[in-house]
TORDONU-899384 format. One record per residue (C-alpha): x, y, z. Coordinates in pm, whole numbers, plus 50000, padded with zeros to 5 digits. Layout:
REM residues N
+-------+-------+-------+
:    xx :    yy :    zz :
+-------+-------+-------+
:     X :     Y :     Z :
...
+-------+-------+-------+
//
This chain:
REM residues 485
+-------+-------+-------+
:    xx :    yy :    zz :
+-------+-------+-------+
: 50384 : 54573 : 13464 :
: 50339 : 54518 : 13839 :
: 50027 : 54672 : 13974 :
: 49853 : 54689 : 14308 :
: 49672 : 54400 : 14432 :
: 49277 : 54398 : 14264 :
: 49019 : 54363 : 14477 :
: 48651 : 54282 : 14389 :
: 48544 : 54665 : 14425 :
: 48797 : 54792 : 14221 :
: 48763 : 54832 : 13851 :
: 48956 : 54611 : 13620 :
: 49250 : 54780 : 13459 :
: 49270 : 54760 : 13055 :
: 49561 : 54555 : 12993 :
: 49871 : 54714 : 12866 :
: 50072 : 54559 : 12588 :
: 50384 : 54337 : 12670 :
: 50660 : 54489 : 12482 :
: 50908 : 54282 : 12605 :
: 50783 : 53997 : 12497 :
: 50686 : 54131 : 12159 :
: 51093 : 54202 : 12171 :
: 51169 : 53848 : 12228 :
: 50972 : 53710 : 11949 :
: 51157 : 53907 : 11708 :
: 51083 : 53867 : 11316 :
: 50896 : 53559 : 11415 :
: 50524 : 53498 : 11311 :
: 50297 : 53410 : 11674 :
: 50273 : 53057 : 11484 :
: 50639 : 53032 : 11498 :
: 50660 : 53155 : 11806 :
: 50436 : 52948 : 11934 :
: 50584 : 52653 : 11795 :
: 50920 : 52717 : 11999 :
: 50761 : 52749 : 12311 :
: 50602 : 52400 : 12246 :
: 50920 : 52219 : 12157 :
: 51074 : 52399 : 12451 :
: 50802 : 52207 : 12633 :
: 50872 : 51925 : 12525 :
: 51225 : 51956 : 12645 :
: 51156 : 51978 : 12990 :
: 50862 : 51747 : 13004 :
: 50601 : 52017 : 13029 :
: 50275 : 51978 : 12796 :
: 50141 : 52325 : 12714 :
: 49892 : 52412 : 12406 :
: 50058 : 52688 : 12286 :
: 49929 : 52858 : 11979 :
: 49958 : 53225 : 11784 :
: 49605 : 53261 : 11963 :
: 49787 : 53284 : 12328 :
: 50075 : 53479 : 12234 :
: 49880 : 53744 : 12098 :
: 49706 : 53733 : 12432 :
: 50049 : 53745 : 12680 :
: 50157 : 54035 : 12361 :
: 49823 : 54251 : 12424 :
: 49890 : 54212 : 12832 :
: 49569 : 54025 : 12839 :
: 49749 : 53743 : 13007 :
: 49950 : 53922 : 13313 :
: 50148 : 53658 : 13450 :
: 50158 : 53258 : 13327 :
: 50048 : 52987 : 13483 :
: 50332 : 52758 : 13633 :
: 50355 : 52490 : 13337 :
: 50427 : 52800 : 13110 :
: 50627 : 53016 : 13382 :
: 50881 : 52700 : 13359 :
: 50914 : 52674 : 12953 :
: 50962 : 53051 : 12939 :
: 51236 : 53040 : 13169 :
: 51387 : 52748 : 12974 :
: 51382 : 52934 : 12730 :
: 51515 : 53245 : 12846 :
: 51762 : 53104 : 13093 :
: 51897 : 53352 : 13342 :
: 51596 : 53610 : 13319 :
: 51289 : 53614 : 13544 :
: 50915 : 53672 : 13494 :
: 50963 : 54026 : 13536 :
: 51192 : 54057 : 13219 :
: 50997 : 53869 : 13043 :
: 50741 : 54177 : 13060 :
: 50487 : 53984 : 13365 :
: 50307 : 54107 : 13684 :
: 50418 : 53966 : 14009 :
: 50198 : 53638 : 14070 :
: 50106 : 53856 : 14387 :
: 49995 : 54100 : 14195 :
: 49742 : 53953 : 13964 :
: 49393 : 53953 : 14086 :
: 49510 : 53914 : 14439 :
: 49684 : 53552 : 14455 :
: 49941 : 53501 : 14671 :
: 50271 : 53389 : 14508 :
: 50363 : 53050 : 14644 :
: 50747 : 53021 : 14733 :
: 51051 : 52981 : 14410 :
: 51015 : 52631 : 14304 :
: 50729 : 52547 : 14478 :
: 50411 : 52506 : 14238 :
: 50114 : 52280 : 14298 :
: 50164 : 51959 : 14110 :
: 49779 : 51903 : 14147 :
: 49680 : 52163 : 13929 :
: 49990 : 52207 : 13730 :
: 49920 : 51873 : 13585 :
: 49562 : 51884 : 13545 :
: 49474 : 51961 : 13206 :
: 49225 : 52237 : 13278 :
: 49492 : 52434 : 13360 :
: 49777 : 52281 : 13120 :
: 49674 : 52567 : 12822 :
: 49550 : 52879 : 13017 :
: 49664 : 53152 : 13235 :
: 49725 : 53223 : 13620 :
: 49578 : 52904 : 13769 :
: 49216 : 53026 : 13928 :
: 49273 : 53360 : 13824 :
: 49127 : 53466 : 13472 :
: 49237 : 53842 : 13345 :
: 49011 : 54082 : 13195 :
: 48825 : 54009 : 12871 :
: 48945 : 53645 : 12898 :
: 48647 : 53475 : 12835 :
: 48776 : 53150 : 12923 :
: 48600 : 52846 : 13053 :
: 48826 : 52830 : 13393 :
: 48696 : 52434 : 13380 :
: 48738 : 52395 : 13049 :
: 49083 : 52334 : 12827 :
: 49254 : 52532 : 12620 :
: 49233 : 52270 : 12348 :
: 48865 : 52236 : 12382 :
: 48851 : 52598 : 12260 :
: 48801 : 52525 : 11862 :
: 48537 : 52781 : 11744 :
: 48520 : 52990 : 12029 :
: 48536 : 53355 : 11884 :
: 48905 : 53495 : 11805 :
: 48957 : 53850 : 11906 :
: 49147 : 54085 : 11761 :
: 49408 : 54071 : 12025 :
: 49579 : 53806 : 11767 :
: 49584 : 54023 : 11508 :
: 49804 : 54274 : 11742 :
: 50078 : 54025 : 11687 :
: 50058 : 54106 : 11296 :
: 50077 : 54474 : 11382 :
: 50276 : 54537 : 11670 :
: 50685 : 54620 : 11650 :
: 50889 : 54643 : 11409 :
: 51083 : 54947 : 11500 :
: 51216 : 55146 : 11215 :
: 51289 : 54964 : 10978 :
: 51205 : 54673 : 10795 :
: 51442 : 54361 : 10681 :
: 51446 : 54211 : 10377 :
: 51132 : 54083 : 10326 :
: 51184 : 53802 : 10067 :
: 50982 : 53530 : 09915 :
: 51356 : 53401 : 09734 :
: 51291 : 53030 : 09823 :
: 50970 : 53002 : 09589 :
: 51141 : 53256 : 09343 :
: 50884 : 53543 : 09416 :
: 51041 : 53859 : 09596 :
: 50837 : 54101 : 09805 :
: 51092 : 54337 : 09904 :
: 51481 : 54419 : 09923 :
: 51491 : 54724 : 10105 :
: 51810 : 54722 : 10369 :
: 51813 : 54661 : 10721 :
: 51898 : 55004 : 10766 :
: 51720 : 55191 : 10527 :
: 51376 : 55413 : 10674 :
: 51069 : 55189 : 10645 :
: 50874 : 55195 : 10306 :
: 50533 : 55189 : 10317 :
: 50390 : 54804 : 10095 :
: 50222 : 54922 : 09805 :
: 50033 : 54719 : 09499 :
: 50310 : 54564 : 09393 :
: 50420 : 54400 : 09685 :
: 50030 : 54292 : 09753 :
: 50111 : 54156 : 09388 :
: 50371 : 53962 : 09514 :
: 50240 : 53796 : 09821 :
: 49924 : 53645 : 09622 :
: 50158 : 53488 : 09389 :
: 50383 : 53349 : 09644 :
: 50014 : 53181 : 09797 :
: 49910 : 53063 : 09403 :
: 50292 : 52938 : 09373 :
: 50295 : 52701 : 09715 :
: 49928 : 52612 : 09598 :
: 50079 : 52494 : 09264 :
: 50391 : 52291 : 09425 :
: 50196 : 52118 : 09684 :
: 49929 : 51995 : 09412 :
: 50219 : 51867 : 09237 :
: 50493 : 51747 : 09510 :
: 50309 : 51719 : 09825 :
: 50381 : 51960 : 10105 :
: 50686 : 51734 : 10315 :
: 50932 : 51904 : 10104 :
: 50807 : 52247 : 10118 :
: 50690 : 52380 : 10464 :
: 51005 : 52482 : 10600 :
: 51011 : 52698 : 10270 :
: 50717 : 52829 : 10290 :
: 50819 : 52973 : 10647 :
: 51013 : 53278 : 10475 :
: 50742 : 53421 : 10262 :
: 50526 : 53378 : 10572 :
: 50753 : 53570 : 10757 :
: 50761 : 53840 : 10480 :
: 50423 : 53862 : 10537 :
: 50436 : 53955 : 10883 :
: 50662 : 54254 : 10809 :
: 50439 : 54364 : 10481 :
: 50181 : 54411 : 10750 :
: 50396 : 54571 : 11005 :
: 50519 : 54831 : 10753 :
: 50165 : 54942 : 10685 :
: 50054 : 55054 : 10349 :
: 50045 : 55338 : 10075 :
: 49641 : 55265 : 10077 :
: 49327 : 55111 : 10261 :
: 49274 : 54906 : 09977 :
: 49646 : 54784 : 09953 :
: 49630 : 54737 : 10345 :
: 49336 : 54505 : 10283 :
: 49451 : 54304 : 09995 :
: 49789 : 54243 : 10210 :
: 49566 : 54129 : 10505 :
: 49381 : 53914 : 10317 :
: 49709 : 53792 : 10090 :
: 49863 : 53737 : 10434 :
: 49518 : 53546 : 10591 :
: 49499 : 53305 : 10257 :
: 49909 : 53268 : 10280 :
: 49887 : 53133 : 10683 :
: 49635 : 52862 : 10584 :
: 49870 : 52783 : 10269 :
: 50138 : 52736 : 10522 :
: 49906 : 52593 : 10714 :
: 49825 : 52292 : 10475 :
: 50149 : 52220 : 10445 :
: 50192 : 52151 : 10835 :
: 49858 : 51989 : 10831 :
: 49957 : 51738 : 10523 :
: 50284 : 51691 : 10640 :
: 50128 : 51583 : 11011 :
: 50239 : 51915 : 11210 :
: 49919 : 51924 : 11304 :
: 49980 : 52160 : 11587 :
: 50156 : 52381 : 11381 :
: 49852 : 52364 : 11137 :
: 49615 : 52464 : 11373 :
: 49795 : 52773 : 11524 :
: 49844 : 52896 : 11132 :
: 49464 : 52846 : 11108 :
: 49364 : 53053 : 11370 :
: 49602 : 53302 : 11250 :
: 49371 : 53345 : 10944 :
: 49102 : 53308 : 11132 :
: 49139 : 53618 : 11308 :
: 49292 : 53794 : 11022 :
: 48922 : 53757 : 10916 :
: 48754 : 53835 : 11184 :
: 48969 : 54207 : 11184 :
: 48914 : 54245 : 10859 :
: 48579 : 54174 : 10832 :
: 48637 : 53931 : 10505 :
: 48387 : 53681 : 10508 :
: 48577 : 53473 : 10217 :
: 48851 : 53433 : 10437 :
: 48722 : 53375 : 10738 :
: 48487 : 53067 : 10534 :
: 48826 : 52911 : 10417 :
: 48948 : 52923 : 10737 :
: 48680 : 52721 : 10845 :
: 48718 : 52518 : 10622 :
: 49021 : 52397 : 10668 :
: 48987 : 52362 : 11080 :
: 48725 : 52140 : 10999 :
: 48948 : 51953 : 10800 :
: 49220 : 51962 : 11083 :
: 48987 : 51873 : 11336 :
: 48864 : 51583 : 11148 :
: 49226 : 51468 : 11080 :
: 49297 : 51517 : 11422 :
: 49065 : 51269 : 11574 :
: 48823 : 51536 : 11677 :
: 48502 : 51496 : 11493 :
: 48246 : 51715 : 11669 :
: 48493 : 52039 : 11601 :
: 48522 : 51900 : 11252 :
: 48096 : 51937 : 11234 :
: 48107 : 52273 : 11389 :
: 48403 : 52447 : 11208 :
: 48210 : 52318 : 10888 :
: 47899 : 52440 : 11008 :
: 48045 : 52782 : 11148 :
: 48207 : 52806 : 10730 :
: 47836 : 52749 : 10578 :
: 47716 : 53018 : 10785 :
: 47992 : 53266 : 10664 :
: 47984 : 53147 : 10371 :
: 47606 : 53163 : 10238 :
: 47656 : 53533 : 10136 :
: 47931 : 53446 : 09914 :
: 47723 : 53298 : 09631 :
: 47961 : 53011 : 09537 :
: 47765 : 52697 : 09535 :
: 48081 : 52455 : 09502 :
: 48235 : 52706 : 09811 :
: 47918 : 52523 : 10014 :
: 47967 : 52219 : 09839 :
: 48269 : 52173 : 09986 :
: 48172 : 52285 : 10290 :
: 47899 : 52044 : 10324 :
: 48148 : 51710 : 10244 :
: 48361 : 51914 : 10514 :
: 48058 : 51859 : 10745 :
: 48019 : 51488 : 10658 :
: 48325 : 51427 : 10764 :
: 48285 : 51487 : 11106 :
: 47959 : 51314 : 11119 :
: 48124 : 51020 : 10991 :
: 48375 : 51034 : 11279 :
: 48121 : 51037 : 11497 :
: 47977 : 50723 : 11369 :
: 47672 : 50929 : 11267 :
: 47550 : 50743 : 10887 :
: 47205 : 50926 : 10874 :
: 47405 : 51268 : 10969 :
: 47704 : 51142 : 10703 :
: 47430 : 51103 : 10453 :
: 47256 : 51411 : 10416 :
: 47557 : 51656 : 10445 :
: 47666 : 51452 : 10113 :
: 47330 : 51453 : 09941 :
: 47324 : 51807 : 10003 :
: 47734 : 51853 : 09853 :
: 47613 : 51680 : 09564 :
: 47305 : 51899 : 09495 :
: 47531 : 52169 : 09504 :
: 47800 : 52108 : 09312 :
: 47526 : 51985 : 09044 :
: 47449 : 52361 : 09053 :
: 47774 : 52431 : 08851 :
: 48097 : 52667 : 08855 :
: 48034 : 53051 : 08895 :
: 48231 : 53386 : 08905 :
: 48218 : 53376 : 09287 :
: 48414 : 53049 : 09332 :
: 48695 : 53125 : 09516 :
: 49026 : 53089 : 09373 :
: 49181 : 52868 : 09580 :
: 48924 : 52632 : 09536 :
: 49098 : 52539 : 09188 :
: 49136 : 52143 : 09304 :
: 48736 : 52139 : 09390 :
: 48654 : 51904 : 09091 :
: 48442 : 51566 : 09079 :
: 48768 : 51368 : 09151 :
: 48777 : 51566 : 09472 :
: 48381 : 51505 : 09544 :
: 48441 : 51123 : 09533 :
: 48712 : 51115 : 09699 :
: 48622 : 51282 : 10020 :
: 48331 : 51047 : 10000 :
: 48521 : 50778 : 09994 :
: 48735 : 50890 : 10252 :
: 48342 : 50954 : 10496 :
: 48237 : 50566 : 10346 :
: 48575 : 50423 : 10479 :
: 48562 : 50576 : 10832 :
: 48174 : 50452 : 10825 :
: 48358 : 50131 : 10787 :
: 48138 : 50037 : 10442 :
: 48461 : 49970 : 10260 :
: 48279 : 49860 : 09961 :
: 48122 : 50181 : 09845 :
: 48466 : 50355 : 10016 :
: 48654 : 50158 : 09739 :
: 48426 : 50230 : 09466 :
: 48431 : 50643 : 09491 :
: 48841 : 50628 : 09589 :
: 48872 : 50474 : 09251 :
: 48607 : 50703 : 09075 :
: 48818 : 50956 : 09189 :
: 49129 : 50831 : 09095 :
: 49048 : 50805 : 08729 :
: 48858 : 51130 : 08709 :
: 49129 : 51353 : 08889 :
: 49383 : 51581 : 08630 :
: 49716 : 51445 : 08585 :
: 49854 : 51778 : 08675 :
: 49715 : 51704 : 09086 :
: 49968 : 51429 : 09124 :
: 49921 : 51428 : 09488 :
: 49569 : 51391 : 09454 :
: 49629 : 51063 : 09216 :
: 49834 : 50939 : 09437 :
: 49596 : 51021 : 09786 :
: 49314 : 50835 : 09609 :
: 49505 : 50566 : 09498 :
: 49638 : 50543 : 09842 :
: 49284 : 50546 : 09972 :
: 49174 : 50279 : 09696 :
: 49451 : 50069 : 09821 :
: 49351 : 50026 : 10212 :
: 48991 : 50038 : 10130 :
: 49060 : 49725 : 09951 :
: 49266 : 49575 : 10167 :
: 49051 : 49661 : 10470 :
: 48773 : 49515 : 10237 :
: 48903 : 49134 : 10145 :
: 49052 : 49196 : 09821 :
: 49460 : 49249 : 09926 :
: 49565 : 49175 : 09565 :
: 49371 : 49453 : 09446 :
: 49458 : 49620 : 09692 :
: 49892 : 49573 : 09646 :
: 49848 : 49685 : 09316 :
: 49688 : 49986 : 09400 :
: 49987 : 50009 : 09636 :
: 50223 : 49943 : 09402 :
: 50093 : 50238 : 09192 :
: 50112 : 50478 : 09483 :
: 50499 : 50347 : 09495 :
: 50520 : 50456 : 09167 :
: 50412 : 50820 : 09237 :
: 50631 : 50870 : 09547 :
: 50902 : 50992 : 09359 :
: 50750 : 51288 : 09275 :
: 50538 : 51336 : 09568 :
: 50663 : 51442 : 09948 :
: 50317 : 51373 : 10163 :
: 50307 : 51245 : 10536 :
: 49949 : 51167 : 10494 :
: 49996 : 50972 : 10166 :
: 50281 : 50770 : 10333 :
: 50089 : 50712 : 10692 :
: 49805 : 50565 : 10482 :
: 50050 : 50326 : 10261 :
: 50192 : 50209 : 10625 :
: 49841 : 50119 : 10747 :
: 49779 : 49938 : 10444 :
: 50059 : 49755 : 10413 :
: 50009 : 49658 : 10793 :
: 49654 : 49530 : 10730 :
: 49808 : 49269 : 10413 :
: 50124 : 49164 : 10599 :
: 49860 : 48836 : 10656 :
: 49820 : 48790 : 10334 :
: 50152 : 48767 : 10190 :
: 50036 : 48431 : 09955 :
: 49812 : 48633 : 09736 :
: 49874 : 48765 : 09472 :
: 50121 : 49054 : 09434 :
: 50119 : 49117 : 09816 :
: 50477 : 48989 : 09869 :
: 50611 : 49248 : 09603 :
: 50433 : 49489 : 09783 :
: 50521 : 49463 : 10092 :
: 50916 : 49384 : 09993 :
: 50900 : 49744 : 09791 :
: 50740 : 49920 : 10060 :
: 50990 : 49763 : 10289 :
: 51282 : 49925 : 10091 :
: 51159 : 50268 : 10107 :
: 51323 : 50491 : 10345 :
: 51234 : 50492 : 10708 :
: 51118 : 50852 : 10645 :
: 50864 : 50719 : 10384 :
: 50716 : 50430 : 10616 :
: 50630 : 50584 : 10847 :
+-------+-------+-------+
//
């Protein structure tokens, strides 16, 4: 990988692919890669945004050597082997910047958090379109190349493991370790869209706590489906797409389960699965669901723009509960940003079209897009608008409208009912919503459902004397630290 020093005359090199690090990552999907290197960070005090995005990146070559933060969880990682083993240029090498001496890296800009994310500090590589001031967290809807999708295809040698989706009961393929690799045909495309329509049924029913780290295999199957290739183009595309729709299943459950780092490197997986691809369906529910993330995440202007980049994809679709959504989507983030008249008019506009019915076009996965689900993202816009009132009255709405087979969703809006009535004045309505959440939890495994029980029964810990709060708060007291959290 080393190469002579580049001067401004010269002509930029096209980057060459880092095989060696494509060796290290193994079976592993970039998310899960990814993932490692930020626990890894975490180890040795570093902070590094790490996502599939940037490992597809160092895997395509397009990032020649790290930046320091990175050089030092690598290593960790990899104890005993140096930059050059890990497939990188010399720092010397790479656009002309001196190396500074073993050991010795600027704690100014190593800690500054414009360079925290990114790549050699002041030295961008070739078709990096990176802001050099700006972070690599504040890169939400910036456009995804295909570079990421190289992960999906790249390696793999001769052969292909077995590629099993045995923890949700659905198998892909059993083909040896040794055996030559066989091309994924329709069956195995079969296969893969039931595993996503299986973890889709499970998490409406149990909450996704108890079934990300499962979902990790059939991901992982997923990865080699793609790297084996297929018998046709129009297998090859329904795996790509199977395998887009399956990282934002997996996705969810990171996201509900408050991984949300995790969530958002799946997410971008998809996202430039559909990008590749050119699937605009796809690509929309991507959006989607960053929006979602985003607005979860405390960052309410991505939430706007993700929603807005999704309505854009997805006009030519022809689904007007697909924009419904989408619109809701986009009132969440103006709530966030404390925007009512903004708030207002994205939900005026979800409600016009979702008045405008179900048709053939609605995407699948869009099965738990109902009234119950209308109201209750509205509530959830009227609560962080602080009109806890009107947040109440739609959480409840919801909860009485939703089908008893979404038990999550019963007990999400429940959960919401509760805290909007305890944030509003009414804590004995608001513990027996509570205690009807309890009631659910043995059936239902959901971070988000628990963090919002916690802040409620924070909020009535004053009010102890009325009615029902005591038994509450004693109930929610006996749950499992896990559960209280």
């Amino acid at each position: 990988m080393a190469s002579s020093t580049v001067t401004s005359s010269q002509p930029e090199r096209p980057p060459r692919p880092n095989l060696a690090f494509r060796q290290l990552r193994g079976r592993r999907s970039p998310a899960e890669f990814a993932a490692m290197v930020r626990r890894a960070a975490r180890e040795i005090g570093e902070r590094v945004s790490c996502d599939a995005r940037y490992i597809g990146r160092v895997e395509a070559g397009e990032i020649r050597c790290p930046n320091y933060a990175y050089e030092r969880v690598f290593l960790h990682m990899f104890p005993g082997r140096t930059l050059a083993d890990l497939g990188f240029a010399p720092r010397s090498s790479v656009r002309g910047r001196g190396a500074r001496p073993a050991g010795e890296a600027s704690p100014s800009l190593a800690a500054h958090p414009a360079f925290a994310g990114g790549e050699t500090q002041g030295a961008f590589e070739p078709y990096d379109t990176q802001d050099p001031y700006d972070t690599h967290e504040n890169h939400e809807i910036h456009e995804e190349s295909d570079v990421l999708r190289r992960a999906f295809m790249t390696g793999g040698g001769a052969t292909v493991a077995a590629a099993t989706l045995g923890p949700l009961g659905v198998t892909i393929d059993a083909a040896a370790s040794d055996r030559p690799v066989r091309r994924a045909g329709s069956s195995e495309a079969a296969a893969l869209e039931e595993a996503v329509r299986r973890i889709r049924l499970l998490d409406d029913r149990h909450g996704a706590d108890g079934l990300y780290r499962r979902a990790a295999a059939p991901l992982r199957a997923a990865y080699e489906l793609l790297d084996a290739g297929a018998t046709r183009q129009t297998t090859a595309d329904r795996l790509h797409s199977g395998a887009g729709e399956l990282a934002i299943s997996v996705g969810w459950l990171a996201h509900d389960s408050g991984r949300f780092d995790d969530a958002r490197s799946h997410y971008a997986e998809a996202l430039a699965t559909a990008r590749m691809t050119g699937d605009p369906a796809l690509e929309a529910h991507a959006f989607c669901n960053t929006a979602f993330l985003a607005r979860d995440a405390g960052r309410p202007r991505e939430a706007v723009r993700a929603a807005q980049a999704a309505q854009r994809v997805g006009r030519s679709l022809g689904s007007a509960r697909l924009m419904s959504l989408l619109a809701l989507r986009e009132a969440g983030g103006w709530a966030g940003l404390a925007d009512r008249t903004g708030c207002e008019q994205a939900l005026v506009r979800a409600q016009a079209l979702y008045d405008r019915g179900r048709s053939d076009a609605d995407p699948e996965w869009m099965t738990f897009y109902g009234e119950a689900e209308l109201e209750g993202l509205e509530a959830q816009c009227w609560s962080t608008l602080g009109d806890w009132t009107r947040a109440a009255r739609h959480a409840r709405r919801a909860a009485q409208l939703q089908d008893p087979h979404f038990t999550r969703n019963i007990a999400l809006y429940t959960a919401e009912l509760a805290d909007d009535l305890a944030r509003g004045g009414r804590p004995d309505e608001a513990a027996a919503a509570g205690m009807q959440v309890l009631d659910l939890l043995d059936q239902v495994q959901s971070s988000r459902i628990q963090t919002m029980l916690a802040g409620t029964a924070r909020v009535l810990l004053p009010h102890r004397r009325a009615s029902g709060v005591s038994g509450f708060l004693e109930r929610h007291a006996s749950l499992p630290r896990t559960a209280r959290t």
